[in-house]
DOFI-490272 format. One record per residue: y, z, x of N, C-alpha, C in turn. Coordinates in steps of 0.2 Angstrom, whole numbers. Each point is the difference from the previous one (the first is absolute). Layout:
BEGIN
+-------+-------+-------+-------+-------+-------+-------+-------+-------+
|   n_Y |   n_Z |   n_X |  ca_Y |  ca_Z |  ca_X |   c_Y |   c_Z |   c_X |
+-------+-------+-------+-------+-------+-------+-------+-------+-------+
|     Y |     Z |     X |     Y |     Z |     X |     Y |     Z |     X |
...
+-------+-------+-------+-------+-------+-------+-------+-------+-------+
This chain:
BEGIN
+-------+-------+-------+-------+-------+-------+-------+-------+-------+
|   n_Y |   n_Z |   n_X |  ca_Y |  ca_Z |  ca_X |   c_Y |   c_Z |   c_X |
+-------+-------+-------+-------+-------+-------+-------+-------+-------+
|    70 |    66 |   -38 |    -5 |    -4 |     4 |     4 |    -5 |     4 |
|    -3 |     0 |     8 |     4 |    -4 |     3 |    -5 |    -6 |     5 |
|     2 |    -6 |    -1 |    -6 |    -6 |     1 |     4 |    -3 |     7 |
|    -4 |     1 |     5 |     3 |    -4 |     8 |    -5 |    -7 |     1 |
|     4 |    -6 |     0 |    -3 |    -5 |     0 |     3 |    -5 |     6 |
|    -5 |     0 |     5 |     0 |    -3 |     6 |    -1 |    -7 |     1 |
|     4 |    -3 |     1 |    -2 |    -8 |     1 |     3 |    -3 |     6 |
|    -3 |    -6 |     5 |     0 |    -2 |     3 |     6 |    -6 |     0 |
|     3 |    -3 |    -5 |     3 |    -5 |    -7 |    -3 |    -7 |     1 |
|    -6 |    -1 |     2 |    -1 |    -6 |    -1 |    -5 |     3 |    -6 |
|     0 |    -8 |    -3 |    -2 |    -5 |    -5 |    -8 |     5 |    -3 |
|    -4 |     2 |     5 |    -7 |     2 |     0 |     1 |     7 |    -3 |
|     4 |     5 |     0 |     4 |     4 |    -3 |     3 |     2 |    -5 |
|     2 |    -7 |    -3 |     4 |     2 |    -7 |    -4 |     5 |    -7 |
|    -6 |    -2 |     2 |    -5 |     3 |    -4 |     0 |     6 |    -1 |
|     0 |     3 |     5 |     1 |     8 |     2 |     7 |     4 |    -4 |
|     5 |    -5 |     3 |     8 |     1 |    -4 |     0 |    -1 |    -4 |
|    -2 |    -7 |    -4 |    -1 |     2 |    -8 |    -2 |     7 |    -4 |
|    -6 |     0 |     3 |    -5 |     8 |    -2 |     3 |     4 |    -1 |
|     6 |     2 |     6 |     2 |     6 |     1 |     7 |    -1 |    -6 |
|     2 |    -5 |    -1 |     7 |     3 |    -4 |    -4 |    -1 |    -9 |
|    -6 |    -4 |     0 |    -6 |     2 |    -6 |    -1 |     9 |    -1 |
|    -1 |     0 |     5 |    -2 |     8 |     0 |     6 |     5 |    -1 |
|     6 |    -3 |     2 |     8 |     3 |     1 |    -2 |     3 |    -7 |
|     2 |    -7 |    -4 |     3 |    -1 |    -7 |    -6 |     4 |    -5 |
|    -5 |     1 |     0 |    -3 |     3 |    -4 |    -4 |     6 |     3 |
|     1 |     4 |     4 |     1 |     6 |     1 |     8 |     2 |     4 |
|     5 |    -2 |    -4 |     7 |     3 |     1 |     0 |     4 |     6 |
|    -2 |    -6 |     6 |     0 |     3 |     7 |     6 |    -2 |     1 |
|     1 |     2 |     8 |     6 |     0 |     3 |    -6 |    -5 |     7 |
|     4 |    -8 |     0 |    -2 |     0 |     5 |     3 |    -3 |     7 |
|    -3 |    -1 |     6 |     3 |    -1 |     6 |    -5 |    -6 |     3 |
|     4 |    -7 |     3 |    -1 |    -4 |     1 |     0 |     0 |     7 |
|    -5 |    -1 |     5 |     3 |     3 |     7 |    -4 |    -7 |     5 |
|     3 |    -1 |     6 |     1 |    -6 |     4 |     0 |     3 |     6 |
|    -7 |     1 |     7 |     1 |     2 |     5 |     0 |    -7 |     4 |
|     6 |     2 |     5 |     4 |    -6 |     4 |    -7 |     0 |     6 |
|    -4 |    -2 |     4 |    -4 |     1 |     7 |     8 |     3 |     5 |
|    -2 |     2 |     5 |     5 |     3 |     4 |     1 |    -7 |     5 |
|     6 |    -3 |     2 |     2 |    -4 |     3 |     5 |     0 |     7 |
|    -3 |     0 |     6 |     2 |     2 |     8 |     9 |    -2 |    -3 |
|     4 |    -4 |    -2 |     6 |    -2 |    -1 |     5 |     3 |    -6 |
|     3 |     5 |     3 |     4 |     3 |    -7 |     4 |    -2 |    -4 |
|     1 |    -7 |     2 |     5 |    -6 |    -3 |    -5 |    -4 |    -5 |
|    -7 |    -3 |     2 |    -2 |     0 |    -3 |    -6 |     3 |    -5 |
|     0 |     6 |     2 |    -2 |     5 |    -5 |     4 |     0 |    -5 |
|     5 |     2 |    -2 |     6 |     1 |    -3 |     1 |    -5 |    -4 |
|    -2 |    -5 |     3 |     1 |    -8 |    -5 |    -6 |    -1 |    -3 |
|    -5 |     3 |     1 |    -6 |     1 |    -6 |    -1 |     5 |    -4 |
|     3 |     3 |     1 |     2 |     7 |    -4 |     3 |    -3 |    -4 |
|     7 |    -3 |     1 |     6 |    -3 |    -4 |    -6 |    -5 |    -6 |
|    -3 |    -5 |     3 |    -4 |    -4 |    -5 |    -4 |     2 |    -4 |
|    -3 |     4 |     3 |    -5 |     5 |    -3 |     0 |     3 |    -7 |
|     9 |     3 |     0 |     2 |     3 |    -4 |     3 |    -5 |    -6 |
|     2 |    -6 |     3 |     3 |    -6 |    -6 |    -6 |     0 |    -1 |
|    -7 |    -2 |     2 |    -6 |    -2 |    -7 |    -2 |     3 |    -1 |
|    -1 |     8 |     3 |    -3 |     6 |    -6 |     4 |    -1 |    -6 |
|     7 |    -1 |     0 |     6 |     3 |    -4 |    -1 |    -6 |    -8 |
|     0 |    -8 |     6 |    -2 |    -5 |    -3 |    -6 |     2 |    -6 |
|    -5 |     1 |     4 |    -9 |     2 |    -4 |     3 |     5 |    -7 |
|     5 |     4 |    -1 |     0 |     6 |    -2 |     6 |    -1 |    -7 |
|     2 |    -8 |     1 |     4 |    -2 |    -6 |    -2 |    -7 |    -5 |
|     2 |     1 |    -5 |     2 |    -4 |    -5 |    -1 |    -6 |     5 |
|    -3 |    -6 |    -1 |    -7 |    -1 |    -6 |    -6 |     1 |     4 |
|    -1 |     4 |     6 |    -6 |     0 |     4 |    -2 |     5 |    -4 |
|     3 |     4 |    -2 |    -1 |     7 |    -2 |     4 |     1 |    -8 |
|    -8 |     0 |    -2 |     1 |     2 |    -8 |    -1 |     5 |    -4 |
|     0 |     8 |     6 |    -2 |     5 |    -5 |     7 |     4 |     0 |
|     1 |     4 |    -4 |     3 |     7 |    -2 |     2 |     4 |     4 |
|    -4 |     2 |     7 |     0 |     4 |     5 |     5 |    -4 |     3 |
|     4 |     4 |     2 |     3 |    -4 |     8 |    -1 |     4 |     5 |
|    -2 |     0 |     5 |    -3 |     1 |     4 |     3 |     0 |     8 |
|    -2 |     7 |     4 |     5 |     4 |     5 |    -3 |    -7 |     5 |
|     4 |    -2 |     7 |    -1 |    -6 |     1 |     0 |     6 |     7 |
|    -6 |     0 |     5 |    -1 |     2 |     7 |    -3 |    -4 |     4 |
|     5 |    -2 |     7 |     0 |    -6 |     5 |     0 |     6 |     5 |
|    -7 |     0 |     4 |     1 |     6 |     6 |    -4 |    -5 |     5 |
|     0 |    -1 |     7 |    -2 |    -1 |     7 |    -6 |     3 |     3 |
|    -2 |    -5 |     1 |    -4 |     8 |     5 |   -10 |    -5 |     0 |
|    -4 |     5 |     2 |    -7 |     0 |     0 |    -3 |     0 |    -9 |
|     1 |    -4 |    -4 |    -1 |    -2 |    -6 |    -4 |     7 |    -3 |
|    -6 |    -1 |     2 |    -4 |     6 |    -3 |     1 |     8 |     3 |
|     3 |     2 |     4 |     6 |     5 |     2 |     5 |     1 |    -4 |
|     3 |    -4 |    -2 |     6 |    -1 |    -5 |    -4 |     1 |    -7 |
|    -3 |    -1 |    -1 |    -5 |    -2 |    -8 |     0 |     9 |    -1 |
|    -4 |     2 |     7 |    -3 |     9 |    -1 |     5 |     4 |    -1 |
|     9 |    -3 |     6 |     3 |     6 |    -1 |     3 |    -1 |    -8 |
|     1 |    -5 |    -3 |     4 |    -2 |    -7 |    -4 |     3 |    -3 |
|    -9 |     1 |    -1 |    -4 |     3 |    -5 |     3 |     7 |     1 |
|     1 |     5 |     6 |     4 |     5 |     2 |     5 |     3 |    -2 |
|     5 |    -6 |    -1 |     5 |     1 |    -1 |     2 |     1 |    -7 |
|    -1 |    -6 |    -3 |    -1 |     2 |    -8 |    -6 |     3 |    -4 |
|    -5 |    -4 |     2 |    -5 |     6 |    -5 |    -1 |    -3 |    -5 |
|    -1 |    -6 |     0 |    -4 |    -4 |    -6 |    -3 |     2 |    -5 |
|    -2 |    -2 |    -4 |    -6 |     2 |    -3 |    -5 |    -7 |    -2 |
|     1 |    -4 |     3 |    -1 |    -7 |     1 |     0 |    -5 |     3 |
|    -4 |    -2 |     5 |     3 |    -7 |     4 |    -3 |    -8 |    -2 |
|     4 |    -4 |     1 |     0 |    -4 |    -1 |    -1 |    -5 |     7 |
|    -5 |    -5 |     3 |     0 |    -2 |     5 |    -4 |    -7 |    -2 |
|     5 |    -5 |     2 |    -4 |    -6 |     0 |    -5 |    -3 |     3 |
|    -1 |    -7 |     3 |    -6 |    -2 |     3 |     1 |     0 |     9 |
+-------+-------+-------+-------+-------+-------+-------+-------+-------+
C-alpha cells in the first residue's frame, strides 16, 4: 500500500501529517511526504524555496516532530500546486491521499 500526503507546512496542516504517518504505521504503507513550491518569475529565487522547502519537509519528517515507524519518501516539486498534486497521483499511484486544510 502506498499513502501520498500533501501538505502546505504550515502549522494548520500538521494534522493531516500526523494522519498520514498514523495510517503509515498500521497499515505497513510506504509513504510520501510531498511539498508543491507555487512557480516563482526568479530562478534564483525559486531555487531558494525549493532549498527551504526541502529543510522543513525534511525537518517535519524527523525525530521529535515525527514519532511513527514509517519514514517517509520526502517530495519537493514547483509548479501549479494542484497540477503537481494530479501529476504525482499519476505518477505513483497511491492508494491513499492525505491533504490537509
Amino acid at each position: 500500500m502506498t499513502i501520498l500526503c500533501a501538505t502546505d507546512l504550515l502549522r494548520r496542516s500538521d494534522a493531516a501529517v500526523e494522519r498520514a504517518g498514523v495510517l503509515a504505521d498500521a497499515l505497513k504503507a510506504d509513504l510520501s511526504l510531498m511539498h508543491v513550491v507555487p512557480q516563482i518569475a526568479s530562478e534564483t529565487a525559486l531555487m531558494d524555496e525549493l532549498r527551504l522547502a526541502g529543510v522543513q519537509l525534511k525537518a517535519r519528517s524527523q525525530p521529535p516532530r515525527w514519532t511513527y515507524e514509517t519514514r517517509p519518501n520526502l517530495l519537493v516539486r514547483a509548479g501549479d500546486p494542484a497540477q503537481i498534486v494530479l501529476e504525482t497521483l499519476h505518477e505513483i499511484k497511491p492508494d491513499l491521499v492525505v491533504i490537509g486544510a
